[in-house]
C-alpha positions in Angstrom: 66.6 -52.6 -15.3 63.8 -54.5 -17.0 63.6 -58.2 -16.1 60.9 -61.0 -16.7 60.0 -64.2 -14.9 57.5 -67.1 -15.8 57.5 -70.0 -13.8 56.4 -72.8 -16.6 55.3 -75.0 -14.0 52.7 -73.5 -13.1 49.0 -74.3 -15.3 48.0 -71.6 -17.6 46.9 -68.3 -16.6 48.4 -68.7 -13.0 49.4 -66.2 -11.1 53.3 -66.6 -9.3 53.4 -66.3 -6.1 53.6 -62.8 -4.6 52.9 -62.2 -1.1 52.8 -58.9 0.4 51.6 -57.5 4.1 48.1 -55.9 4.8 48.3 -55.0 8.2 49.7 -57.4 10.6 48.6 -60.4 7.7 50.4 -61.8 5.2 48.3 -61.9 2.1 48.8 -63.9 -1.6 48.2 -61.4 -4.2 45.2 -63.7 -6.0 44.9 -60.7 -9.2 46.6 -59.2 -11.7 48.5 -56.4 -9.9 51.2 -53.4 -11.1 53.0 -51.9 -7.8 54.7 -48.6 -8.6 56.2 -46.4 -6.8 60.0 -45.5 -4.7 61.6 -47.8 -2.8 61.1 -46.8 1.2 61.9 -49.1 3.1 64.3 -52.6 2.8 65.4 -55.6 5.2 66.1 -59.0 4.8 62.6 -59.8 4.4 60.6 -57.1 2.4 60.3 -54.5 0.2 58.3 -51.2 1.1 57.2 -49.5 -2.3 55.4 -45.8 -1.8 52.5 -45.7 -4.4 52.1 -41.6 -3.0 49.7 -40.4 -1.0 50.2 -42.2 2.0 49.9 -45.7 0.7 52.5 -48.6 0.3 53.1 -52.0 -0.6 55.4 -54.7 1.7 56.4 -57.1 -1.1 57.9 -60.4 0.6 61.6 -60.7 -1.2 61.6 -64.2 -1.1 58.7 -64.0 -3.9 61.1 -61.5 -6.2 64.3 -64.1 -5.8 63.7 -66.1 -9.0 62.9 -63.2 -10.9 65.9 -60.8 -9.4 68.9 -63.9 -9.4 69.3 -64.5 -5.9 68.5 -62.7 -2.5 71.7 -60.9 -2.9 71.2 -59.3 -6.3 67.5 -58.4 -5.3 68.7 -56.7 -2.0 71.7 -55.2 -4.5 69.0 -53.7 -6.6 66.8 -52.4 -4.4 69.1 -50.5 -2.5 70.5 -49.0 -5.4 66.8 -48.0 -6.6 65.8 -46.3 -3.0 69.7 -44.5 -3.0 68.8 -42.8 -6.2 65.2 -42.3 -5.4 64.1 -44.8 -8.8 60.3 -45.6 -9.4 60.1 -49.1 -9.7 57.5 -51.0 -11.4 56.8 -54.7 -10.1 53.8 -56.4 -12.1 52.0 -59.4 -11.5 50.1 -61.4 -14.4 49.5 -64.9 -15.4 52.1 -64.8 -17.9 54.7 -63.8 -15.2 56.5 -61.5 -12.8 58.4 -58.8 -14.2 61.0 -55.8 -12.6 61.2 -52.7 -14.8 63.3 -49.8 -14.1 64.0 -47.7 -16.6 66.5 -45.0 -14.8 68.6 -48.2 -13.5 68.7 -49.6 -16.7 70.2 -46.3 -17.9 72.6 -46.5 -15.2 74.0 -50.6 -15.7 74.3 -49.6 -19.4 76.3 -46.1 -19.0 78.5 -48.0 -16.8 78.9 -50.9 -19.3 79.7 -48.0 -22.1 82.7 -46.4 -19.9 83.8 -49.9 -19.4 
C-alpha cells in the first residue's frame, strides 16, 4: 500500500504535522524524517513502529488520518501490517506525508485479481 498526502494549505516547504512520543512528551517532528520498521504495538491513539535494535517510534494516529482515509481505515491498515509482520515506511517532507508498503500492496492487489 503506497499512499501520498500534501496538505496545500500549508506555505511552501512545510512540514505536516506529525507528532510522535519521546518519553513521557509529545513532540512535533520539526525535520524531514523516514520511520521504518514493523508494526508493534496499536491503540486508538498511536502507532509503535520497531526501527530494530531496541528503538521505536509512537506516531500519533490522528496525524496519519488524512493521509490513511479515516481513523478506521488507518487502524484497518495497521493491524493488518503488524498481523503479517509488514515493514512499513512512513516519511515525512515538505512536499507531504506518505504510507508505503509494498508487501500490503501485493496483498490488496492479489485479492482484487481473484475478485
Amino acid at each position: 500500500m503506497s499512499v501520498t498526502y500534501h496538505d496545500p494549505h500549508l506555505p511552501h516547504g512545510e512540514l505536516p504535522l506529525l507528532r510522535h512520543r519521546d518519553g513521557g512528551d509529545d513532540v512535533v517532528f520539526e525535520h524531514p524524517v523516514a520511520v521504518v520498521g514493523h508494526v508493534i504495538h496499536l491503540d486508538f491513539d498511536t502507532v509503535t513502529i520497531s526501527g530494530g535494535r531496541g528503538s521505536f517510534t509512537e506516531i500519533y494516529l490522528e496525524d496519519l488520518y488524512d493521509l490513511l482515509d479515516g481513523p478506521q481505515m488507518a487502524m484497518s491498515l495497521f493491524l493488518d501490517a503488524a498481523d503479517h509482520n509488514d515493514e512499513v515506511h512512513i516519511k515525512l517532507t515538505p512536499e507531504g506525508l506518505t504510507y508505503h508498503n509494498p508487501a500490503q500492496q501485493a496483498r490488496l492487489e492479489e485479492a482484487v485479481a481473484a475478485g
